[in-house]
N, C-alpha and C positions, 0 to 999 in steps of 0.2 A: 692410638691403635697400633696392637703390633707386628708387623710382618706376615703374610699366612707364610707357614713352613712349606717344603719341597723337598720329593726326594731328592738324594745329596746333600741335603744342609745338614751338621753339625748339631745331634741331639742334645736340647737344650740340659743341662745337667742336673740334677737335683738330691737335695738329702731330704727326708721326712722319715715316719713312723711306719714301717708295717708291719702288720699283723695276719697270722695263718702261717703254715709253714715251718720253718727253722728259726723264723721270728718271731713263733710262740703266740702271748701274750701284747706284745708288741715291744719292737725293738729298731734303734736305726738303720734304714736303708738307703744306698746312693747308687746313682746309676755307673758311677764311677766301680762299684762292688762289682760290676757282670764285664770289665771290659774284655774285651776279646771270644765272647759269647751275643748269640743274636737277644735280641729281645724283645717281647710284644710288648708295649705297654697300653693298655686301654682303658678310657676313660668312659664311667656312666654316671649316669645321674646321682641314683640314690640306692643305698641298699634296699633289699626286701620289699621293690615295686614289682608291678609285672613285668616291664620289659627289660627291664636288672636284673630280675631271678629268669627270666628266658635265656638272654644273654651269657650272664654266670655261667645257669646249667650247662648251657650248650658247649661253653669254655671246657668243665668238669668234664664231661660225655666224651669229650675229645682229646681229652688229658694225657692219653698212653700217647695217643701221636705228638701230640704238641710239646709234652716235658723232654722227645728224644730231640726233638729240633730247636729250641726254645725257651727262656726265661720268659716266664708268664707274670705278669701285673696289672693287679685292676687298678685302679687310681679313681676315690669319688673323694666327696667333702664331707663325708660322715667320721665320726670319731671312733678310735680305737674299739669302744665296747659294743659300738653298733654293728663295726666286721665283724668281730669276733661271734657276734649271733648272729648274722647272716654266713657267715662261715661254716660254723655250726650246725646252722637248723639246716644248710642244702652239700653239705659233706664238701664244701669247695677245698679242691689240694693246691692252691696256689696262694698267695698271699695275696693282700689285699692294701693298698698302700692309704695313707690318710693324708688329705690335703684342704684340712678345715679352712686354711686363710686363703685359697683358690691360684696359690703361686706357683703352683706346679701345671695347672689346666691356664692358666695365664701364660706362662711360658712357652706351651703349645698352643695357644690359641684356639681354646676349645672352651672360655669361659665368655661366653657370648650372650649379646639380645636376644630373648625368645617370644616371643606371643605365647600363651595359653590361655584356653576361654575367652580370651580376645584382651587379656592386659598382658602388657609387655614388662618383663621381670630380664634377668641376669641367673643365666642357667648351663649347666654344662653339656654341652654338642655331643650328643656320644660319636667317637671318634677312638680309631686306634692308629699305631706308628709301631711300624716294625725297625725295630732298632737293629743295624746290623755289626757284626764282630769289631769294624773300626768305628764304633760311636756314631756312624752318618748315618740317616734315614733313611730307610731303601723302601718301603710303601708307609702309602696313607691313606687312611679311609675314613672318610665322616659322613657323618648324619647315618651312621651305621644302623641295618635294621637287626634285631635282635636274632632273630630264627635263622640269620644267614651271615654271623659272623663269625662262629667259628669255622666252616667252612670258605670262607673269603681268607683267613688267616691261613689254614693249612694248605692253602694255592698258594701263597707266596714263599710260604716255605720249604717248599718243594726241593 
């Protein structure tokens, strides 16, 4: 089991695929790419549910404020073509990162035990980390409710 994060700790580093954006189609992304820029990165379950298109929109709706303060990042386990239509079908301006082998939500510690309907599976916490200009964590938030995170995001980055 790993570690739960804190702010101050050293955001765990990662390269994958994202897609939306300047990354198109889909192209490499590393966190190493924003250094010296803050950065949200936020993790939800699955594209095109209800509480991932809530959450999404809410991100989008917020967008003028959050692009002047913020590198924006979803982070699920869905593949390239599945953003790309979720991208698509709800006009999202942020990229959308792909982390099918769960090593990126592992790393942050948001790929955890869930109960549903009462059997327990291995599912993603929705959970975001606001990444700050020197790489270290300066908020965290899990078990995020969808209708009130982008508004919990734009208080931190006040």
């Amino acid at each position: 089991m790993s570690t739960l994060l804190k702010p101050g700790d050293p955001a765990p580093l990662f390269t994958a695929t994202a897609v939306g954006g300047r990354y198109g189609v889909g192209a490499p992304v590393s966190l190493r790419d924003f250094a010296g820029e803050t950065v949200v990165l936020y993790f939800y379950p699955r594209d095109d549910t209800p509480g991932c298109t809530r959450q999404a929109c809410g991100m989008r709706d917020a967008w003028n404020e959050l692009s002047e303060r913020a590198v924006v990042l979803g982070v699920s386990p869905d593949t390239a073509e599945r953003h790309q239509k979720f991208i698509a079908k709800y006009t999202l301006p942020f990229p959308l990162v792909c982390d099918e082998s769960k090593a990126i939500a592992q790393a942050y510690g948001v790929w955890v035990e869930k109960i549903r309907y009462g059997k327990k599976g291995m599912g993603i916490e929705r959970s975001t980390f606001v990444i700050g200009a020197d790489g270290n964590l300066r908020s965290i938030f899990r078990k995020v409710k969808p209708e009130e995170h982008a508004e919990q995001v734009l208080a931190v980055l006040e």
